[in-house]
N, C-alpha and C positions, 0 to 999 in steps of 0.2 A: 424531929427528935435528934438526939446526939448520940453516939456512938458509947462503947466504952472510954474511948480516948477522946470525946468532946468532939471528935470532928461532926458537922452539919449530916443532918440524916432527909433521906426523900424518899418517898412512897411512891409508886407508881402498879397501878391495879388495873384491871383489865379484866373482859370476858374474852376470850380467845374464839377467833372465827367468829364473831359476833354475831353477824346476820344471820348465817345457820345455825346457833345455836339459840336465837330467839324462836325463829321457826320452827325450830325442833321441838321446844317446848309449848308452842301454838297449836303443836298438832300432836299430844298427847299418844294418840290410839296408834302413830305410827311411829314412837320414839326408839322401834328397836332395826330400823333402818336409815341408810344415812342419810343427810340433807345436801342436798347444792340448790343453790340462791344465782340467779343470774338471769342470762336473755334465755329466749326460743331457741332449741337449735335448729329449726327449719329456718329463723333469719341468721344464723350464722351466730346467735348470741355467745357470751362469753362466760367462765366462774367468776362469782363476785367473793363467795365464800364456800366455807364445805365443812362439813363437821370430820374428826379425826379419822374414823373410820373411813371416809372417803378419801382423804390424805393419803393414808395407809396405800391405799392399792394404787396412791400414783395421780391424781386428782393435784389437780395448782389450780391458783388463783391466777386470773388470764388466760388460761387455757379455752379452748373452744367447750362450748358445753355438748358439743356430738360426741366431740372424744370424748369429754369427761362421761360421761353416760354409756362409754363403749366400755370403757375400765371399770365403771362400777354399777352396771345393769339395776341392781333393784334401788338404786338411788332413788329419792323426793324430788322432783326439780321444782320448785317457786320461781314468782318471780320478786324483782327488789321491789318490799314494801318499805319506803322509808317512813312512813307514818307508824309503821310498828317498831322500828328500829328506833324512834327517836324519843316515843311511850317507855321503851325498854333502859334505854339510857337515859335517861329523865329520870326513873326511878332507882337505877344502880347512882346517879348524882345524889338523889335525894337520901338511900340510903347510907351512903357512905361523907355525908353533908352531918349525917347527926352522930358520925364519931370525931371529923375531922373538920373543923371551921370553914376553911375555905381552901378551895381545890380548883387546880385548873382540868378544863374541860377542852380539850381542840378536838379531839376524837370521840365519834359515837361508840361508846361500851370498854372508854378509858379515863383514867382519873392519878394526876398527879397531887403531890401534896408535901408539903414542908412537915417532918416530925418534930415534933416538939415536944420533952419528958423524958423520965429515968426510962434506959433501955427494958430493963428486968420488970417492968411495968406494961412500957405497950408493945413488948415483942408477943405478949400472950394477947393484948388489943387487935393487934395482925391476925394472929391464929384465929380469931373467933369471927372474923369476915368471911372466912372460906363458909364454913357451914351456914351460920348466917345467911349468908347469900344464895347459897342453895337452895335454904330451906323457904326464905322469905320471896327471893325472884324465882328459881329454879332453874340457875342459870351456874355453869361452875365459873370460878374466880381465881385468877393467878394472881399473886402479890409479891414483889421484890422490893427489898428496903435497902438503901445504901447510902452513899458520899454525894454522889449527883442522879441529874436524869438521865442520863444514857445508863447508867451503871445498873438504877432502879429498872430501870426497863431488860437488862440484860440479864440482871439477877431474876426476874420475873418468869423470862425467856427459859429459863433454868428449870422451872418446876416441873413442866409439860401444861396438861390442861388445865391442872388448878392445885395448888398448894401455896407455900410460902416462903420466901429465901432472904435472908436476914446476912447481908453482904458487909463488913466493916472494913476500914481502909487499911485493917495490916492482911485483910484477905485478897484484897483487890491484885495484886499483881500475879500471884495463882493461880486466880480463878480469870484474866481474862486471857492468859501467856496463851493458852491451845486452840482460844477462839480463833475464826475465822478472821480476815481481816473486812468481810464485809460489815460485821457486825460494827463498824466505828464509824461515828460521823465522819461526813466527806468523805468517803469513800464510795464511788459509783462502779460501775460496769468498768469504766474506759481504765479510773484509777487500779481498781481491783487487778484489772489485765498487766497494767505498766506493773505493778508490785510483783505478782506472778513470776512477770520476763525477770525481775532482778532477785529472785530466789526468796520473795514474801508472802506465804500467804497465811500466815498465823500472825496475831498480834506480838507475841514473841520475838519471833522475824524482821516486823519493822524494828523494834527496838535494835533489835542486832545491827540495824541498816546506820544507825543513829542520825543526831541531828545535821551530820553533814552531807551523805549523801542524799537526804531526803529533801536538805535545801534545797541542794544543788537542783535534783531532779524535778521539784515540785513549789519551791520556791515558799513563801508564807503559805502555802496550802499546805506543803510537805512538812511543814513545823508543825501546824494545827492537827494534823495526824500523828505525829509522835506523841504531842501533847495528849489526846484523845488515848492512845496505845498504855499513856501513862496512867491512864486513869483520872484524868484531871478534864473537869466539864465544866465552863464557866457559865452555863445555859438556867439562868434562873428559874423559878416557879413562879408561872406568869397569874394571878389571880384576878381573876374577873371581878370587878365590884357587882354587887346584888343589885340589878335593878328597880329602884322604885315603883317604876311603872314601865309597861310598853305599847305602844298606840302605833296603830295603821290608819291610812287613808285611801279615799279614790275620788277624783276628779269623773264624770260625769262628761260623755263626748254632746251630751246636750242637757239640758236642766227636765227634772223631770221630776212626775209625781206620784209617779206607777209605783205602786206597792211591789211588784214581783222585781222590778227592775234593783230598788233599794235591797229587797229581799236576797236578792246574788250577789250583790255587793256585798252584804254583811255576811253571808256563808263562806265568801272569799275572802276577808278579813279576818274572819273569826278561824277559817282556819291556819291564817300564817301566823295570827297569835298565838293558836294553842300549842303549833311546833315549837314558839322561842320560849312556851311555858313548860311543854314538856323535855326539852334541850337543858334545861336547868333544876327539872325538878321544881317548879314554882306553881302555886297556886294564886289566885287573885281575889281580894275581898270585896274590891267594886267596880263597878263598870261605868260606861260613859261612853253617850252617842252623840257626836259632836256633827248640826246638820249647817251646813252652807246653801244658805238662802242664794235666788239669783241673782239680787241688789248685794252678794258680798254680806250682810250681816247674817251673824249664826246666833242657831240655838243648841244650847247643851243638854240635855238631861243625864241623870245621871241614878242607876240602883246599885244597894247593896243587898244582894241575897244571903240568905241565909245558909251557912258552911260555904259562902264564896263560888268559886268557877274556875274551870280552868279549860274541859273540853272544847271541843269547835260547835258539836249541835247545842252544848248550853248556851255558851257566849252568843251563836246565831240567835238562837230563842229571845234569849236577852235583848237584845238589839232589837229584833222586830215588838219585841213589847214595849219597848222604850219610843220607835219608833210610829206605834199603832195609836199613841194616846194622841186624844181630839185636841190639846194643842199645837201639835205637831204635824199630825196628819193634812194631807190636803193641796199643802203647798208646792209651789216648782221649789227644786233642790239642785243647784250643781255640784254639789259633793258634800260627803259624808266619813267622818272616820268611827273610829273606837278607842276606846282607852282603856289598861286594865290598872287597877290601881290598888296599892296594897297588899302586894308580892311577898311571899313570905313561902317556906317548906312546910309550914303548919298544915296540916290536912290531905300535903299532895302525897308521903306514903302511902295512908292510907289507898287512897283513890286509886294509886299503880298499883298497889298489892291485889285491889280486889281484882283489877283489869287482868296481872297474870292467874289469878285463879281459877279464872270462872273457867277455859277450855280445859281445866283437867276434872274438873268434874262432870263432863259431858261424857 
């Protein structure tokens, strides 16, 4: 979308604390406690995430999970599900996929996006994702709109756990003067430290430093932070093309014709497909068992079910039914894939919405 003044606009949305706040909502009956996601702390594990209220009393991410547990006693401690995690963002993709065309995806339970339309149009388009998304995943949503991706993300950063911040480029220099200087790209620990020693630690600050001594100090990196300071982010919106299909295999350490042996084979394929289906939000209209004879020639078969596939117990199902019929059956096989074919978001709402439903009405 474009600005009042025509500058380039960018979305970037997000569930905050992501992993905790999936599990928080997995476990209904104890949502008025907080969450931490991480190891054991009898093996010394660590936070992975934490919901706000654990924040609050002192709780990081990295932190050892004994401590964390000593600061905030009635804590939940889980551990990392990522197959819940990637259900969960699969579905905020898929959600925010049938307002916004295409979207980049690098993070689980984030979502970049190029705007595009009259401002006084989808600023109210913004606003109706928060509830939305509440109501539909049960997860809260923060949304920053701005000039680039760092900015979108900062204005995001702005809201707390969920609202929406609508950043234009005659705001930007305002809103980012008091920030931290961590908040800018290239800016690490060590950088952060050297700014500090030279009297910078607000964005503000660097500018004050200007382009020479930050040369001097920092060389093309020191530029690329003033640049960053200014508000200016040359970092595109990377968009993924939609898949047509996506297919696994496995090679066979000897040729075989053991049904149970093909049978883990397809449980292990079907489920590394269902995570790049559910990573996208994609459902699949057909399938396709592709077998490797031991002479090197293959046989395909191939179904299309009815409302498609997308889970790991269906597609395994699939497979062994594909794999069970009497022309197939019988023979040595060195290897076997799968295919999904016919990728589309048509169906896979649905399918994520019922999945967050069903633990809240238990």
């Amino acid at each position: 979308m474009k600005g009042a003044t025509g500058e380039p606009m960018v979305l970037y949305a997000e569930v905050p604390n992501f992993y905790a706040e999936v599990e928080k909502r997995a476990a209904p009956a104890l949502s008025d406690r907080p969450f931490l996601v991480g190891g054991d702390p009898a093996k010394r594990g660590k936070v992975q995430s934490a919901t706000p209220d654990a924040l609050r009393l002192g709780v990081e991410e990295g932190m050892a999970m004994e401590v964390a547990l000593r600061l905030c006693p009635r804590a939940v401690r889980v551990p990392t599900n990522m197959q819940r995690y990637r259900e969960a963002s699969g579905a905020l993709v898929t959600l925010l996929t049938q307002v916004f065309e295409e979207v980049e995806t690098r993070q689980l339970g984030t979502v970049f996006a190029e705007l595009h339309g009259r401002p006084s149009v989808l600023a109210g388009v913004l606003e109706e994702l928060v509830p939305r998304t509440a109501e539909e995943l049960f997860l809260p949503l923060r949304v920053g709109a701005a000039p680039s991706k760092n900015l979108a993300r900062l204005a995001a950063d702005s809201v707390g756990s969920q609202g929406v911040r609508w950043l234009s480029g005659a705001e930007v220099p305002e809103f980012l003067a008091p920030l931290p200087v961590a908040c800018l790209p290239r800016v690490g620990k060590k950088t952060e430290q050297r700014l500090a020693e030279m009297g910078a630690s607000t964005v503000a600050q660097v500018l004050a430093l200007g382009a020479g001594v930050l040369g001097r100090e920092f060389g093309n990196h020191g530029l690329a932070i003033l640049e960053a300071a200014e508000g200016r982010d040359r970092s595109p919106v990377r968009v993924a093309a939609q898949p047509r299909s996506m297919a696994k295999g496995v090679t066979f350490a000897e040729p075989t014709r053991e049904a149970a042996v093909v049978s883990e084979a397809l449980e292990s394929l079907a489920s590394a497909l269902a995570s790049g289906l559910e990573r996208r939000g994609l459902r699949a209209a057909r399938l396709a068992i592709r077998l490797v004879r031991e002479d090197g020639s293959v046989i395909t078969r191939s179904l299309t079910p009815e409302g498609g596939c997308g889970d790991a117990p269906q597609i395994a199902r699939l497979g062994r039914e594909s794999f069970q019929r009497g022309d197939v059956a019988g023979e040595l096989y060195r290897g076997l894939g799968l295919t999904l074919g016919g990728l589309s978001h048509e169906g896979a709402l649905k399918r994520q919405l019922d999945l967050f439903r069903a633990p809240r009405s238990s």
